[in-house]
PDBQT receptor file of N, H, CA, C and O in Angstrom, charges set to zero:
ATOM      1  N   UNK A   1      60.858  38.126 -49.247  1.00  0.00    +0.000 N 
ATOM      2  CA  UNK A   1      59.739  37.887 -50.135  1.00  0.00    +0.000 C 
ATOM      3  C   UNK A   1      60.195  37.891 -51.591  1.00  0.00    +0.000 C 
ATOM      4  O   UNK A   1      59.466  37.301 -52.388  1.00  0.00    +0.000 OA
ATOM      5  N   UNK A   2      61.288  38.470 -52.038  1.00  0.00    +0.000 N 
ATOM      6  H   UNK A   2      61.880  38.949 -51.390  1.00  0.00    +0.000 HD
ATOM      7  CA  UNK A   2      61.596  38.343 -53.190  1.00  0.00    +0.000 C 
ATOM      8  C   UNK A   2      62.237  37.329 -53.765  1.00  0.00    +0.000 C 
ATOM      9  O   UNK A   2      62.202  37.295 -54.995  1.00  0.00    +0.000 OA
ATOM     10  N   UNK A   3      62.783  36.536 -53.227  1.00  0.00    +0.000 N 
ATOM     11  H   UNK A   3      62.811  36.564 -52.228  1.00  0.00    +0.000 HD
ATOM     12  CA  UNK A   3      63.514  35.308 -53.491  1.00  0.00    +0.000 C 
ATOM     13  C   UNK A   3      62.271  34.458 -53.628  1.00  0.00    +0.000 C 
ATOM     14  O   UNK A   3      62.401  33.455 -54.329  1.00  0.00    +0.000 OA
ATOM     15  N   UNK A   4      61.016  34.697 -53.048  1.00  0.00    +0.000 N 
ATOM     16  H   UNK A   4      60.911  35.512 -52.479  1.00  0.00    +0.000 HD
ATOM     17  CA  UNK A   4      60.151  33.652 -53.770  1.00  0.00    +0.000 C 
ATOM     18  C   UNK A   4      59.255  34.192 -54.849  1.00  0.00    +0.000 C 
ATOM     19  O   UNK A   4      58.589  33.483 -55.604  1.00  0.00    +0.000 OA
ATOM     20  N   UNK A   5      59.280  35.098 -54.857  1.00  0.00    +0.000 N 
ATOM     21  H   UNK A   5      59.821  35.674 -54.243  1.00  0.00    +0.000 HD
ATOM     22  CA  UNK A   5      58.478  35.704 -55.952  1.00  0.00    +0.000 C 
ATOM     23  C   UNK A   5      59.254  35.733 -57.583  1.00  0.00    +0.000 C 
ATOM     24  O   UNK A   5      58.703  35.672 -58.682  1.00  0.00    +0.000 OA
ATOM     25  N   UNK A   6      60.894  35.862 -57.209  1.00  0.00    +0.000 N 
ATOM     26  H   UNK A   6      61.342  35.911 -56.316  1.00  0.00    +0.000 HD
ATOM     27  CA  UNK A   6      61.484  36.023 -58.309  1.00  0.00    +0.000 C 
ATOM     28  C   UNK A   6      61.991  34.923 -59.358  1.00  0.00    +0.000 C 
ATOM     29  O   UNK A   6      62.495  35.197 -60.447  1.00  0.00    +0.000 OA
ATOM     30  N   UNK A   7      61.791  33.724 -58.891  1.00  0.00    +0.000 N 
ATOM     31  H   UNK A   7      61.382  33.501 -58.006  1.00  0.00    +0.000 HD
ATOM     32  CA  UNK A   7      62.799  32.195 -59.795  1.00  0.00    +0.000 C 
ATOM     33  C   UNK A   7      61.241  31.626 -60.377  1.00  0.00    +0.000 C 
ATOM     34  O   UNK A   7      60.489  30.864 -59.770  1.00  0.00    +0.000 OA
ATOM     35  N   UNK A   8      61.027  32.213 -61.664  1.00  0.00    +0.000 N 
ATOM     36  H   UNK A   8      61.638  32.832 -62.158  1.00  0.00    +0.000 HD
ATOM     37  CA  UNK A   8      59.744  31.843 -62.286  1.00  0.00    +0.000 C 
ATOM     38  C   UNK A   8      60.238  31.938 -63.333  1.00  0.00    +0.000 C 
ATOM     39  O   UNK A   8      60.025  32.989 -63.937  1.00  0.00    +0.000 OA
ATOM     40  N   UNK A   9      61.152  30.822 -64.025  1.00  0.00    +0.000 N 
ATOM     41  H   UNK A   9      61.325  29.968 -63.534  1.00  0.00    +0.000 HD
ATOM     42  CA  UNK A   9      61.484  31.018 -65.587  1.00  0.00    +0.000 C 
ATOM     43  C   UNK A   9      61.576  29.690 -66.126  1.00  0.00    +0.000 C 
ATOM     44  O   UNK A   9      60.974  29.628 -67.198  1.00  0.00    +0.000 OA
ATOM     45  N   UNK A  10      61.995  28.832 -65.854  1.00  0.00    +0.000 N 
ATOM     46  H   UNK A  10      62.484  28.882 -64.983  1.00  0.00    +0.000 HD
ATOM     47  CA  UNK A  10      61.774  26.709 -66.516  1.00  0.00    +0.000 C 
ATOM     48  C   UNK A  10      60.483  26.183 -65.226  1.00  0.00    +0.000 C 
ATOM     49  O   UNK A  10      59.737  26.688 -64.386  1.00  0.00    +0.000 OA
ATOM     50  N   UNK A  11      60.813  25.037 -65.706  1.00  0.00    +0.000 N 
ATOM     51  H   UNK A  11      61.419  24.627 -66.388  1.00  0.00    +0.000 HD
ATOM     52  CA  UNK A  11      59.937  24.193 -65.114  1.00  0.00    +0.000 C 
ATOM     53  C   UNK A  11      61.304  23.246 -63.938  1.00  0.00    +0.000 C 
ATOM     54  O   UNK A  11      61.176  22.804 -62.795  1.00  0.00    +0.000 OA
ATOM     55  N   UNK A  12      62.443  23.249 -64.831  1.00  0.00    +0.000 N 
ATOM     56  H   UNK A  12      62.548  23.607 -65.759  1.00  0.00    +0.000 HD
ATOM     57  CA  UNK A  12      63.479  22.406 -62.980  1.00  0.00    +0.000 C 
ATOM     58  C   UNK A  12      63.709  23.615 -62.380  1.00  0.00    +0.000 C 
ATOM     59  O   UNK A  12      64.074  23.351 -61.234  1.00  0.00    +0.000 OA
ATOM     60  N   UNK A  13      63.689  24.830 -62.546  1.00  0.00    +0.000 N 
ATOM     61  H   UNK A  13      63.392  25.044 -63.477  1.00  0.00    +0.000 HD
ATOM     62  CA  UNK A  13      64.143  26.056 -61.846  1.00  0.00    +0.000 C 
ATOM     63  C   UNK A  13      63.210  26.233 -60.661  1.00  0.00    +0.000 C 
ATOM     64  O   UNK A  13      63.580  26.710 -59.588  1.00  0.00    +0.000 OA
ATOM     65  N   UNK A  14      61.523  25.668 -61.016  1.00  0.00    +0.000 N 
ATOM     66  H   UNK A  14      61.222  25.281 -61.888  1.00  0.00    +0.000 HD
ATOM     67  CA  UNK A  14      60.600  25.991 -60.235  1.00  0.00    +0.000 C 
ATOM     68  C   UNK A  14      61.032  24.499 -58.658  1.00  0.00    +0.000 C 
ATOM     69  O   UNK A  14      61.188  24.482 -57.437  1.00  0.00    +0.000 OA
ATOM     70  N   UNK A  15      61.037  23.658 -59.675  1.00  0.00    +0.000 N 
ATOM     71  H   UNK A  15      60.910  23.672 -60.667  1.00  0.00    +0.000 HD
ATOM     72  CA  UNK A  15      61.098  22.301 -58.780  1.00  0.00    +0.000 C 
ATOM     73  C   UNK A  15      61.520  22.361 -57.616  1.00  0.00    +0.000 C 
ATOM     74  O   UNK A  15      60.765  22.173 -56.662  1.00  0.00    +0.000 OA
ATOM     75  N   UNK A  16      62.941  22.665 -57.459  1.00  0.00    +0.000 N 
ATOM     76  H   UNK A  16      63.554  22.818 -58.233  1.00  0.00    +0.000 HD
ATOM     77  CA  UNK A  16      63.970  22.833 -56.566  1.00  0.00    +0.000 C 
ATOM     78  C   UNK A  16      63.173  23.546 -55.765  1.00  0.00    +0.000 C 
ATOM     79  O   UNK A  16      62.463  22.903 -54.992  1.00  0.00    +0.000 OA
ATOM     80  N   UNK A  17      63.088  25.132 -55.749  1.00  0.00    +0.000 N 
ATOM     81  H   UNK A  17      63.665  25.654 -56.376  1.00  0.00    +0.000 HD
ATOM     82  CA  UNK A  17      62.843  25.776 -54.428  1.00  0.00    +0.000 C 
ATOM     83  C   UNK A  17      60.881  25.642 -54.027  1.00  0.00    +0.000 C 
ATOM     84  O   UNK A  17      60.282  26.179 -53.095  1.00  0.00    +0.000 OA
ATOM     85  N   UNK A  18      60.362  24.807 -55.042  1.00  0.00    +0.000 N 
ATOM     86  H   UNK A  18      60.849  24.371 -55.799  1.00  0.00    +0.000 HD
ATOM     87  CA  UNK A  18      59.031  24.352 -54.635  1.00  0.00    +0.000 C 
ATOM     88  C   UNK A  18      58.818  23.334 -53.352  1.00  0.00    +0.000 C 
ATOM     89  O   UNK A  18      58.062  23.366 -52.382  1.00  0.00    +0.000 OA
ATOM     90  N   UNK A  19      59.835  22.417 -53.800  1.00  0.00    +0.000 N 
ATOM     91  H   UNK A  19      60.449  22.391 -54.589  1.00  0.00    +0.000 HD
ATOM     92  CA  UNK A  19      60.036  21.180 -52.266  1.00  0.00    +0.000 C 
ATOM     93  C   UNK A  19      60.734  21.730 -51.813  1.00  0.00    +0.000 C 
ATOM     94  O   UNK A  19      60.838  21.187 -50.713  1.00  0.00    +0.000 OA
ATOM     95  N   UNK A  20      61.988  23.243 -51.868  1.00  0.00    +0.000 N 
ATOM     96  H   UNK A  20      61.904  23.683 -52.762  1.00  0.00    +0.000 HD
ATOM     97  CA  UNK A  20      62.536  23.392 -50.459  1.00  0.00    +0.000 C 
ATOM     98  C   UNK A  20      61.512  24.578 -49.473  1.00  0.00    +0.000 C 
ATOM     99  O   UNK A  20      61.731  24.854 -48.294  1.00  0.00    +0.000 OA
ATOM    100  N   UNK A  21      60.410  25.132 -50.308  1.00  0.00    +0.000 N 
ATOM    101  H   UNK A  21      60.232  24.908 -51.266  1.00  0.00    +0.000 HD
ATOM    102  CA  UNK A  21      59.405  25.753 -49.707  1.00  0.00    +0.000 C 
ATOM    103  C   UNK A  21      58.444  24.704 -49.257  1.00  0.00    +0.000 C 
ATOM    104  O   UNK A  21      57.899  24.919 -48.174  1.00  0.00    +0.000 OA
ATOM    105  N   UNK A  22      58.162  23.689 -49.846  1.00  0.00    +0.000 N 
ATOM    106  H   UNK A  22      58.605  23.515 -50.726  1.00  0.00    +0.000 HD
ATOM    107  CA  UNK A  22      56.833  23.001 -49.452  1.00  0.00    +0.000 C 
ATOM    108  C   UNK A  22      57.834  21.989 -47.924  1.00  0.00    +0.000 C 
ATOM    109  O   UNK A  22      57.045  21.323 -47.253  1.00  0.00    +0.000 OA
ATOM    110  N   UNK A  23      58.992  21.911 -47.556  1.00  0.00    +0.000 N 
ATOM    111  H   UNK A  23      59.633  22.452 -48.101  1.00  0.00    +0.000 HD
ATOM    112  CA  UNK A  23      59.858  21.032 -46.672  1.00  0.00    +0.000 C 
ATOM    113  C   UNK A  23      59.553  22.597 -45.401  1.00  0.00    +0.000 C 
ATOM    114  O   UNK A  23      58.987  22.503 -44.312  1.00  0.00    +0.000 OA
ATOM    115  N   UNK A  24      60.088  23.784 -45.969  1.00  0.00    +0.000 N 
ATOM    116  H   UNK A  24      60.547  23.860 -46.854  1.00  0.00    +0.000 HD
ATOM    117  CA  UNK A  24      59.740  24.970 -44.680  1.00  0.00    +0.000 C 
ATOM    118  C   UNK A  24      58.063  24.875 -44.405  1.00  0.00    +0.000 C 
ATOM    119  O   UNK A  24      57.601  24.626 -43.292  1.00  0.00    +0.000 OA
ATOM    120  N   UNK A  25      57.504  25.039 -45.221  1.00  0.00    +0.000 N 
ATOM    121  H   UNK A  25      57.879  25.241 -46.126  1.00  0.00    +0.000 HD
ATOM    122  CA  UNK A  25      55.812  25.136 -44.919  1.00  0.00    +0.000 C 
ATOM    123  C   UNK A  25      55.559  23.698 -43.958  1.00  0.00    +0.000 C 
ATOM    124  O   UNK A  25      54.798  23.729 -42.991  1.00  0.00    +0.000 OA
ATOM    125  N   UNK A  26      56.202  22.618 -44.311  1.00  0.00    +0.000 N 
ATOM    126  H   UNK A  26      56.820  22.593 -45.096  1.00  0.00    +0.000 HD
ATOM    127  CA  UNK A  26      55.480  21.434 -42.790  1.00  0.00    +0.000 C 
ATOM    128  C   UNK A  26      56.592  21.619 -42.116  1.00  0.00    +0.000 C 
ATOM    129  O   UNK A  26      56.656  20.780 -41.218  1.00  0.00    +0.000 OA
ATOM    130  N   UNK A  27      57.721  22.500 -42.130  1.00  0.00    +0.000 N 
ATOM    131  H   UNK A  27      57.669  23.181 -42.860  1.00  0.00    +0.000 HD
ATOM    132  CA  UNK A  27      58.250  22.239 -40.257  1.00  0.00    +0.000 C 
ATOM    133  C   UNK A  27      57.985  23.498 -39.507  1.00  0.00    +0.000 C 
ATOM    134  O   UNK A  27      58.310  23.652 -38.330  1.00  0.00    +0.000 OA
ATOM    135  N   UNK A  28      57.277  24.548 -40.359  1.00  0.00    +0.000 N 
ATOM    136  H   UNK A  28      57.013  24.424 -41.315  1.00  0.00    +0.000 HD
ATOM    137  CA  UNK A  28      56.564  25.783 -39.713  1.00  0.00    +0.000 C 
ATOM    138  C   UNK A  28      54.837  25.320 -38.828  1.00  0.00    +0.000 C 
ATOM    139  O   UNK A  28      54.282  25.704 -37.799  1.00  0.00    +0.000 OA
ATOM    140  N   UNK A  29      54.544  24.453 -39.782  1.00  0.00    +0.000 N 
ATOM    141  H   UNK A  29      54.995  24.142 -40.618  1.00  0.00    +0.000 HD
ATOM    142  CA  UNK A  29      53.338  23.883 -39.208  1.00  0.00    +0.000 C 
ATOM    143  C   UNK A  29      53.680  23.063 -38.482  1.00  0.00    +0.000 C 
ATOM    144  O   UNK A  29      52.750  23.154 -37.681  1.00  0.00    +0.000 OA
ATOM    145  N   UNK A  30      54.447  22.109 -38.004  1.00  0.00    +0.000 N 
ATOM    146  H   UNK A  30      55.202  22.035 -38.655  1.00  0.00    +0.000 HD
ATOM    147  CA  UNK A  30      55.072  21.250 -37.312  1.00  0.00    +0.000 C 
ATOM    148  C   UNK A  30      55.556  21.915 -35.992  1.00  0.00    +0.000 C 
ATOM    149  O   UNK A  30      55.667  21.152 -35.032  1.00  0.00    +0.000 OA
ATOM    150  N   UNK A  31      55.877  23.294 -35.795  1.00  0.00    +0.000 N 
ATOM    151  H   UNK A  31      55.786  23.914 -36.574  1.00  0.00    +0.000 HD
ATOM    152  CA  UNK A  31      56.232  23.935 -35.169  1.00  0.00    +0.000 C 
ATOM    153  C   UNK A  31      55.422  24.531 -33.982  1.00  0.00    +0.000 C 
ATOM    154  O   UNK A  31      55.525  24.704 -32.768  1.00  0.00    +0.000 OA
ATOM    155  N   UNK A  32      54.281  24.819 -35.338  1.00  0.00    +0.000 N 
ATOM    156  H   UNK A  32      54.197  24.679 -36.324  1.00  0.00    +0.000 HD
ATOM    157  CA  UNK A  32      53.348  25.818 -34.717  1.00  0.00    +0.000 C 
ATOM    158  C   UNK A  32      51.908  24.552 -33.879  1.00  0.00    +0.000 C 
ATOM    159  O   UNK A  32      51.156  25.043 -33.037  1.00  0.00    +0.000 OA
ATOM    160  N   UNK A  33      51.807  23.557 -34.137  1.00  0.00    +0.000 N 
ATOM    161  H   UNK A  33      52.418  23.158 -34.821  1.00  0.00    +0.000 HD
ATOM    162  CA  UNK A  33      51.278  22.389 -33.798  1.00  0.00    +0.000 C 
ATOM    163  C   UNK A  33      52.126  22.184 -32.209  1.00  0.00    +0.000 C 
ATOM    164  O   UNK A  33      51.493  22.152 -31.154  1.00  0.00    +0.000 OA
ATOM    165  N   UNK A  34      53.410  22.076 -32.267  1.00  0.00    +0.000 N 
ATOM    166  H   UNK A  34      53.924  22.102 -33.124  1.00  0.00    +0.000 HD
ATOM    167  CA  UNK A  34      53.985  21.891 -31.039  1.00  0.00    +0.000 C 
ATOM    168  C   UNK A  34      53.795  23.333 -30.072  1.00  0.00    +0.000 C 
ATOM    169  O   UNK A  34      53.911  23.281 -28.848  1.00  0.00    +0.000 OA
ATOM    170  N   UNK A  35      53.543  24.382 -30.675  1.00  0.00    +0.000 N 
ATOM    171  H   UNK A  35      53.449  24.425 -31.669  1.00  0.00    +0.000 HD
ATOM    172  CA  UNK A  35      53.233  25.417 -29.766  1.00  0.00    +0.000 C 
ATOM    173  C   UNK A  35      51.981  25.511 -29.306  1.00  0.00    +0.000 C 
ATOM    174  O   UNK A  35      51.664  25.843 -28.164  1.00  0.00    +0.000 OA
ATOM    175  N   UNK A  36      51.112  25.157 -30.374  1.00  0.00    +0.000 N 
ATOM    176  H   UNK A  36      51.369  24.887 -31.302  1.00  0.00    +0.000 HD
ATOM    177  CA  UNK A  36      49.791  25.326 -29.771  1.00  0.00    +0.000 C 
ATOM    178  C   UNK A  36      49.529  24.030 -28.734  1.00  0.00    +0.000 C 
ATOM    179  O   UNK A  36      48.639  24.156 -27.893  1.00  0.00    +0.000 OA
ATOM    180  N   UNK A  37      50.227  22.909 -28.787  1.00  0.00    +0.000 N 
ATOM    181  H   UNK A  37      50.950  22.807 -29.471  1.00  0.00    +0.000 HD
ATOM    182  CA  UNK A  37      49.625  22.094 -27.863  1.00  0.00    +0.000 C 
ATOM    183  C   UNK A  37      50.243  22.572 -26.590  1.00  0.00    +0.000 C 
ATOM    184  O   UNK A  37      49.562  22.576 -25.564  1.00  0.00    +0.000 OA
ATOM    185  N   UNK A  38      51.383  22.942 -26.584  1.00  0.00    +0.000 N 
ATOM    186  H   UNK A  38      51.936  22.938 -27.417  1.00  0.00    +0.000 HD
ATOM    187  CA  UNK A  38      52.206  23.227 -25.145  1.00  0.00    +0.000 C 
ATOM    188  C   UNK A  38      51.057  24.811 -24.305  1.00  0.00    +0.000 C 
ATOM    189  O   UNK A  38      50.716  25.150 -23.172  1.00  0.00    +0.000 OA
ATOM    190  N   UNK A  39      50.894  25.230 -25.488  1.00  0.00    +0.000 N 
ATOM    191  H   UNK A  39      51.171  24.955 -26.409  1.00  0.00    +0.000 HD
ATOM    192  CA  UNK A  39      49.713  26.331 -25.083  1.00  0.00    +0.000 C 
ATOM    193  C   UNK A  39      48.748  25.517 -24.692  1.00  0.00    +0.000 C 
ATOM    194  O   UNK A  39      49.183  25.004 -23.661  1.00  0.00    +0.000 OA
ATOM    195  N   UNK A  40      48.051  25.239 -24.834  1.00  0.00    +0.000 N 
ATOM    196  H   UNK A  40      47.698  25.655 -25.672  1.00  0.00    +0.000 HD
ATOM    197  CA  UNK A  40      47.149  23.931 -24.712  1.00  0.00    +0.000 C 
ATOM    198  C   UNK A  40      46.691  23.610 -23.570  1.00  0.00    +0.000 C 
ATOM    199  O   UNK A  40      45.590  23.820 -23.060  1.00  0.00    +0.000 OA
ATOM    200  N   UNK A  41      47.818  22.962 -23.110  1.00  0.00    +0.000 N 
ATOM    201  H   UNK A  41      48.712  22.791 -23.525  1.00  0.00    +0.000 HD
ATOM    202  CA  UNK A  41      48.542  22.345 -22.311  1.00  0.00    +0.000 C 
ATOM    203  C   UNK A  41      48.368  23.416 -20.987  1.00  0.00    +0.000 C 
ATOM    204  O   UNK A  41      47.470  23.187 -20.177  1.00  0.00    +0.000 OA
ATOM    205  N   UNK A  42      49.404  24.769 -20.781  1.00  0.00    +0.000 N 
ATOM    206  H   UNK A  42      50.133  24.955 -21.439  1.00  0.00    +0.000 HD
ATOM    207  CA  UNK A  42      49.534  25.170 -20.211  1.00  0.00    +0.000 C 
ATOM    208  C   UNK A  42      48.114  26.428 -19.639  1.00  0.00    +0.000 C 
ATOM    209  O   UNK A  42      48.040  27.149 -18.644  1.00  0.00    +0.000 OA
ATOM    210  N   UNK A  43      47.274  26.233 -20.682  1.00  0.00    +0.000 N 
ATOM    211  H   UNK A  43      47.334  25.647 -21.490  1.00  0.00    +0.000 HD
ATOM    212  CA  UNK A  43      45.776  27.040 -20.471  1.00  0.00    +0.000 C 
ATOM    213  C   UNK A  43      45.195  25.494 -19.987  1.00  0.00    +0.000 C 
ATOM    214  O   UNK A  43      44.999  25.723 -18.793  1.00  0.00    +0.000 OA
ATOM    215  N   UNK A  44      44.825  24.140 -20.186  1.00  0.00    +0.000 N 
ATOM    216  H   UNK A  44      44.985  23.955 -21.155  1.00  0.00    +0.000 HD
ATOM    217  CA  UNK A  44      44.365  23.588 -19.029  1.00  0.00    +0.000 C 
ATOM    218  C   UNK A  44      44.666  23.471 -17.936  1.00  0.00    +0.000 C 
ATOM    219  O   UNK A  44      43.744  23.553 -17.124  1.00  0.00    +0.000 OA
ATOM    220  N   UNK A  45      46.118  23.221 -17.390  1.00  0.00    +0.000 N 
ATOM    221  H   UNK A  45      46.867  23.155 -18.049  1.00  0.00    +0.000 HD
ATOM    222  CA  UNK A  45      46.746  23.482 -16.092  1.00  0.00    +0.000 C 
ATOM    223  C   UNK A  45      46.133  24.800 -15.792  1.00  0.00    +0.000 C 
ATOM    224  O   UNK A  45      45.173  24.547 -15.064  1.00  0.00    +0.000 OA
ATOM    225  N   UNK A  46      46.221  26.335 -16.026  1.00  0.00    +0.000 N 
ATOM    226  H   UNK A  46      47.001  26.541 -16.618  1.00  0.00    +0.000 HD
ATOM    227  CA  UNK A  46      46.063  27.063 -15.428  1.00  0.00    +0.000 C 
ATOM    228  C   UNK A  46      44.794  26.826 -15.368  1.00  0.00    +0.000 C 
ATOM    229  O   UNK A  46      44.485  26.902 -14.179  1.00  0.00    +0.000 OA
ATOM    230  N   UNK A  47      43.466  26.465 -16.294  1.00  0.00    +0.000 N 
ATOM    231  H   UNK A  47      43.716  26.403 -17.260  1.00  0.00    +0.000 HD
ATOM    232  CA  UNK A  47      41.973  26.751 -15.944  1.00  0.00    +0.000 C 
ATOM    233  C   UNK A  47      41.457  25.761 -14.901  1.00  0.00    +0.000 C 
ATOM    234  O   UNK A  47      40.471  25.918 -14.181  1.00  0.00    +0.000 OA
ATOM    235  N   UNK A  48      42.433  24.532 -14.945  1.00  0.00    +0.000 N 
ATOM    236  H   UNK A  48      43.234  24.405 -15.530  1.00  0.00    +0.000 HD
ATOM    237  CA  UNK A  48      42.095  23.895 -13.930  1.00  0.00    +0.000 C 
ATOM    238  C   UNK A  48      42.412  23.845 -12.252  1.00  0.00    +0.000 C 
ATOM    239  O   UNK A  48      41.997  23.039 -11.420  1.00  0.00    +0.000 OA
ATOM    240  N   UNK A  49      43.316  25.027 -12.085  1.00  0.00    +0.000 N 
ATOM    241  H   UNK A  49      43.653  25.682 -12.761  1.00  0.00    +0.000 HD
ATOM    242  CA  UNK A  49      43.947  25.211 -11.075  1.00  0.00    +0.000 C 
ATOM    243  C   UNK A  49      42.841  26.833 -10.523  1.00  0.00    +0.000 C 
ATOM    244  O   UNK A  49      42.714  27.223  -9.362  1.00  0.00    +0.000 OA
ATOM    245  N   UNK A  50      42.429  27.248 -11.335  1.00  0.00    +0.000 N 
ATOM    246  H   UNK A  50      42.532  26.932 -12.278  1.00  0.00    +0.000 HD
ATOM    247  CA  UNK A  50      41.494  28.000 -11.102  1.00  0.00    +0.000 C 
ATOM    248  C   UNK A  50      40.376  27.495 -11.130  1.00  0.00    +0.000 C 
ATOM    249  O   UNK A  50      39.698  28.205 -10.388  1.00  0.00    +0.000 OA
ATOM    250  N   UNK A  51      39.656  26.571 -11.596  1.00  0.00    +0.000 N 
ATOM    251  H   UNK A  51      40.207  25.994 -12.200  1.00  0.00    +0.000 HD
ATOM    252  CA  UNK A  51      38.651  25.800 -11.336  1.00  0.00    +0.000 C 
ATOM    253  C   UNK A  51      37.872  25.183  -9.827  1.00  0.00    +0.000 C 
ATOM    254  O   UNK A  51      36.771  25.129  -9.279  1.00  0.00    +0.000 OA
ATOM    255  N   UNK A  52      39.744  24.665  -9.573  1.00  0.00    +0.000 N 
ATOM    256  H   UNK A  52      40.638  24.709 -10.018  1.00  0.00    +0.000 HD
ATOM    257  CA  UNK A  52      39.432  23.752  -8.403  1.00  0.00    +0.000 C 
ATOM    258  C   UNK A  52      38.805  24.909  -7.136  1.00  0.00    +0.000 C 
ATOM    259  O   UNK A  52      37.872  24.504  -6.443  1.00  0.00    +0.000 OA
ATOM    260  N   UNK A  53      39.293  26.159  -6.918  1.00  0.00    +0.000 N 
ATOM    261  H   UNK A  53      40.051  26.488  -7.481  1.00  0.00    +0.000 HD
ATOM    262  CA  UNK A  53      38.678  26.821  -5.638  1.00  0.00    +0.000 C 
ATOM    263  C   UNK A  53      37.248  26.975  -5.656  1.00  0.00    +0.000 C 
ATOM    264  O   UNK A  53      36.389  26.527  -4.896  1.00  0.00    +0.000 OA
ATOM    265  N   UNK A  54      37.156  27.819  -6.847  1.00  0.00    +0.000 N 
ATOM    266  H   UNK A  54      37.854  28.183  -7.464  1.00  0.00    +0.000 HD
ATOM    267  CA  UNK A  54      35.456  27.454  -7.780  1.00  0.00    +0.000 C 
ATOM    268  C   UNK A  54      34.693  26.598  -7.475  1.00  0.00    +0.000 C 
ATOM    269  O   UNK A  54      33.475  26.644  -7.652  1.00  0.00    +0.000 OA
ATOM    270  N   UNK A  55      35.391  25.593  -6.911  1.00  0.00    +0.000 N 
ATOM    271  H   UNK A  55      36.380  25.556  -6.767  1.00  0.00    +0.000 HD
ATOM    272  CA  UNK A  55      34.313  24.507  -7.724  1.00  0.00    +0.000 C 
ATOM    273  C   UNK A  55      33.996  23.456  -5.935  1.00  0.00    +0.000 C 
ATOM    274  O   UNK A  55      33.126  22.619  -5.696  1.00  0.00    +0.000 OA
ATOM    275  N   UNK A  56      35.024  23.955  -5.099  1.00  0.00    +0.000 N 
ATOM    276  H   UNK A  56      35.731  24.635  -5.293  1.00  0.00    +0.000 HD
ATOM    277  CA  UNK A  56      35.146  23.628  -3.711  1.00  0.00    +0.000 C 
ATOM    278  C   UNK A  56      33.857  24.564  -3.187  1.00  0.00    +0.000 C 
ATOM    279  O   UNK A  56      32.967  24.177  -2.429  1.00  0.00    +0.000 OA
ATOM    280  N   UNK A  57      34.009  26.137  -3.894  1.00  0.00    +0.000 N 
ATOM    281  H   UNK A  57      34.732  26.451  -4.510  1.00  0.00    +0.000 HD
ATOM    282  CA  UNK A  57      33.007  27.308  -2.646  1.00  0.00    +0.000 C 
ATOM    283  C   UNK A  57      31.805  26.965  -3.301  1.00  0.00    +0.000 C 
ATOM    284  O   UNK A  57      30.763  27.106  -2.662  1.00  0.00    +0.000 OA
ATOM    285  N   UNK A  58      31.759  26.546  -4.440  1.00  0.00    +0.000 N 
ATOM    286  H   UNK A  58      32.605  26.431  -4.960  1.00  0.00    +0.000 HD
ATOM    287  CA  UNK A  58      30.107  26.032  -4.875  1.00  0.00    +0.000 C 
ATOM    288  C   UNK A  58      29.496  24.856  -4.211  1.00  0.00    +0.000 C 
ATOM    289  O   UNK A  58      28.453  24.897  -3.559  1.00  0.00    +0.000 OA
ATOM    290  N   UNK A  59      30.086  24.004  -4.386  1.00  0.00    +0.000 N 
ATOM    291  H   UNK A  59      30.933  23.971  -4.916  1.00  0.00    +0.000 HD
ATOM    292  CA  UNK A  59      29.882  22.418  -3.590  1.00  0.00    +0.000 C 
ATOM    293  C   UNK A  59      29.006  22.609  -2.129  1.00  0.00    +0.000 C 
ATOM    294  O   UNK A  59      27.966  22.021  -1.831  1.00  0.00    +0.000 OA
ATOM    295  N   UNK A  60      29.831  23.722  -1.228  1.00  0.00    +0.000 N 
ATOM    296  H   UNK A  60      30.676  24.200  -1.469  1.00  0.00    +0.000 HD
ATOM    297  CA  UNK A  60      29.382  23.370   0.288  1.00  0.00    +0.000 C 
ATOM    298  C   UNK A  60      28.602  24.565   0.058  1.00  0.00    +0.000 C 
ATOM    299  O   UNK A  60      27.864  25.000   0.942  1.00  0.00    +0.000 OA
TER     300      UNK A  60
């Protein structure tokens, strides 16, 4: 946390680690987008695999 809190003195000093923070901030979200869909993903497979017995003992 201190390395971003601490390089606050020009205006090119800021530049630099602004786009190499704003380049980490979209491949953290980029990341977390690919996790949540694989989550996603893997909570419809399971709700639907629990669904199907459900949904057989209601029917008849």
């Amino acid at each position: 946390m201190s390395e971003e809190t601490a390089p606050q003195q020009g205006g090119a000093a800021m530049a630099a680690p602004s786009r190499g923070l704003l380049q980490q901030m979209e491949e953290l979200l980029a990341a977390l987008n690919a996790n949540l869909s694989a989550l996603d993903v893997g909570l419809r497979s399971t709700g639907a695999s629990r669904r199907m017995p459900g949904d057989e003992g209601t029917a008849g």
